[in-house]
N, C-alpha and C positions, 0 to 999 in steps of 0.2 A: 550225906546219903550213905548207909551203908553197902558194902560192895564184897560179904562172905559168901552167900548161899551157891552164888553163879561160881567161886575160886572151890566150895565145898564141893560141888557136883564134878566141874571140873576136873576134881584131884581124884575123887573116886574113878572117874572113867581113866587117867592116865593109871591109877593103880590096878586098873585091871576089875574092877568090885561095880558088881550090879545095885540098884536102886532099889526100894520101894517107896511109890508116894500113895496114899489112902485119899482117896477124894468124896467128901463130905459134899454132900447137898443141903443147902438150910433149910429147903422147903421141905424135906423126907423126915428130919428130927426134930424131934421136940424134948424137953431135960432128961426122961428118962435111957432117952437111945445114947443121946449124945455123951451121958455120962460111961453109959457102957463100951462107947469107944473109946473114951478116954481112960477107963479102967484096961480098956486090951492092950493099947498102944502102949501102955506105961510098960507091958510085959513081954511086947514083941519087936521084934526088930524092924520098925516103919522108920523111914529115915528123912521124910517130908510129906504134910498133910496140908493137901489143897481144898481148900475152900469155895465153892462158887458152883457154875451152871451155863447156862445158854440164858435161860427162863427164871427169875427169882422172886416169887408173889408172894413171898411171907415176909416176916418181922424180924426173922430169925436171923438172921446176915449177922449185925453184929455181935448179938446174943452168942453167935457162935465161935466167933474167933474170938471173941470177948473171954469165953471157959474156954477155950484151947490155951491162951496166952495164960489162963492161970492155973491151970492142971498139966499143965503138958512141958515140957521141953523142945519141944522139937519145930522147927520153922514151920511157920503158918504162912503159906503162900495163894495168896487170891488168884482163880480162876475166873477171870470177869468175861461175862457175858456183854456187855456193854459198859459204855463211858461210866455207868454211874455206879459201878461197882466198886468202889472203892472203898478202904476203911485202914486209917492209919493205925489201927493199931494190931496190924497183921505187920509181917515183917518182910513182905516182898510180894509183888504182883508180876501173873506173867501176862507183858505185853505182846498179846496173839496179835499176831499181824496174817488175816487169812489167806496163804500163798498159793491156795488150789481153789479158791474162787476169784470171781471178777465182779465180787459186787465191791466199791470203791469205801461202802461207808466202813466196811470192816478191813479194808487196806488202809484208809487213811482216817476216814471221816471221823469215828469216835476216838480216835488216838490224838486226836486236834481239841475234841469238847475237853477229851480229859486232860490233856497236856497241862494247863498250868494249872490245875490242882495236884498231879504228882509230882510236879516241878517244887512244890511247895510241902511236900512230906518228906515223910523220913524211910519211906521204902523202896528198897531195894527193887530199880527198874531189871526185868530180865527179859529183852527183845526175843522175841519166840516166835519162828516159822510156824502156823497152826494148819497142818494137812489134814481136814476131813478123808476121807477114805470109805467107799461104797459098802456097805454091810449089809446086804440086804434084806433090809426095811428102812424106811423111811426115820431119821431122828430128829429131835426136836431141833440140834445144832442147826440141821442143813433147813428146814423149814424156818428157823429165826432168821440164818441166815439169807436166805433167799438164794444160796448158791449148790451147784452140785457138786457133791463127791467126787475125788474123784476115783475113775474104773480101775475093780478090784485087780485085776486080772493085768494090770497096765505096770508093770514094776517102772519101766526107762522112763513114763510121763511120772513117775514121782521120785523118782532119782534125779531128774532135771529140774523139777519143782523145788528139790531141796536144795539143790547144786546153786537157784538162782538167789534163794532165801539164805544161803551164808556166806553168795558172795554181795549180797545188801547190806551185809551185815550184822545179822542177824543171829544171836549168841547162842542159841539154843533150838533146836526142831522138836515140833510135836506132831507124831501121826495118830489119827485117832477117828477110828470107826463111829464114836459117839456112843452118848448115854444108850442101854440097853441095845445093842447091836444085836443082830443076832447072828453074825461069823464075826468073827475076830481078822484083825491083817493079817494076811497069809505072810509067811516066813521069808518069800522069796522078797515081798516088797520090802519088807522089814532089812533082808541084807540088802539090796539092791542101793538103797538110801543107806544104811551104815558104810558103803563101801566105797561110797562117791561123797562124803563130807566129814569132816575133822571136828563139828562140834557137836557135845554131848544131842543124843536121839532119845526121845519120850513117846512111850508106846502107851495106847489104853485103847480101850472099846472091848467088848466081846470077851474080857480075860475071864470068865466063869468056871474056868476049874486050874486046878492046878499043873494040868500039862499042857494047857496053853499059856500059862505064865511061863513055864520053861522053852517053853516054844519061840515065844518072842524072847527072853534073853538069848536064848542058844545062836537065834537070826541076827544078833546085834543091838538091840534094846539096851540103853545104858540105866535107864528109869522105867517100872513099867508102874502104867498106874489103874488102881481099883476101883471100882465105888457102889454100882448097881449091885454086882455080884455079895458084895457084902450087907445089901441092905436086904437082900431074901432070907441070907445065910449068917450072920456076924460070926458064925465059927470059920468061917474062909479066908476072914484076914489072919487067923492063926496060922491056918493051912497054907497060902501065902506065903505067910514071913518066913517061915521055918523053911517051906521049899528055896527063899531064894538065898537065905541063908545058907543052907546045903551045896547051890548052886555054887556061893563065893570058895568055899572051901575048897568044892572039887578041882574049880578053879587053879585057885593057889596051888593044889598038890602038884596039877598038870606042868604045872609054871616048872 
């Protein structure tokens, strides 16, 4: 099994250096979109391209990681919506375990159907706290999921959500307002959770411009991630990279 992307992420947050991960939806592209991401990513500074959904009604799943794995460089890591999202020839799946709801089938239940078919792959498991977060409207996450958000406005209830999710064990946190959000996590909960756990934090939902992508790194964001915003705009994940590439820099000088 291999065991890079979780040491690559890792390294980047002990060096100080922010993320971008580009989140594809299969159901939203079909060849011609998908090549034009893969013609941007070649040119811009994405640093891991996630895969997957809540919801996946097309054919497109492995059509898609299928031309990332052969256009692309860059780790293809499955966001699975459910057990059956799986497909080896990605190079790493993150296993959401969802630590701000109480529905049990997304705490345990589908991480049991799929247990021993990634027992049986070659990809890299990466345990991941997955904190929904309230953004007001309703997303498809929390409707599949059947559980609530949790309140935007509540930084300490998701600083102790995270707090109980790494000491489970769990190697990674996701905070995520969800597909099409329409507020992004405010900044306070963003540090609130970077300041009370030691393992890399992944931000997405609501990033639709550029000075909310700075927003969450500047809160503590180690990875922020993209996807809707760029299926309205594909010139955004330019706008993006280049911001948070600027971001590392300023960084460094400050160092």
């Amino acid at each position: 099994m291999k065991s890079d992307i979780l040491k690559h992420i890792e390294s980047k947050v002990a060096a100080g250096k922010k993320s971008l991960a580009l989140l594809l939806d299969p159901d939203k592209l079909d060849t011609d979109s998908l090549h034009d991401r893969i013609l941007a990513i070649k040119s811009l500074s994405v640093d891991y391209i996630f895969v997957g959904g809540s919801l996946i009604s097309s054919d497109n799943f492995e059509f898609v990681i299928n031309s990332l794995k052969q256009y692309s460089d860059l780790p293809v890591i499955i966001f699975p919506g459910n057990g059956m999202h799986i497909y080896e020839n990605a190079d790493a799946i993150l296993l959401l375990q969802l630590i701000s709801g109480r529905n049990p089938d997304f705490l345990i239940g589908q991480h049991v159907i799929a247990a021993p078919k990634l027992k049986r792959s070659n990809l890299e498991i990466l345990p991941t706290g997955y904190m929904l977060v309230e953004s007001g409207v309703a997303t498809t996450v929390s409707y599949i999921s059947n559980t609530t958000p949790l309140p935007a406005n509540k930084p300490d209830i998701a600083a102790c959500t995270a707090i109980a999710g790494e000491m489970l064990g769990l190697k990674l946190i996701y905070m995520d307002a969800g597909s099409g959000a329409q507020n992004p996590i405010k900044q306070e909960m963003i540090a609130a959770v970077k300041k009370n756990v030691g393992v890399p934090l992944i931000v997405g939902g609501g990033i639709n411009t550029v000075e909310k992508a700075i927003a969450a790194l500047e809160a503590g964001a180690d990875v922020i991630v993209i996807g809707n915003a760029v299926e309205k705009d594909p010139g955004f994940l330019n706008e993006v990279a280049k911001a948070v590439q600027k971001f590392n820099i300023s960084e460094t000088a400050n160092v």
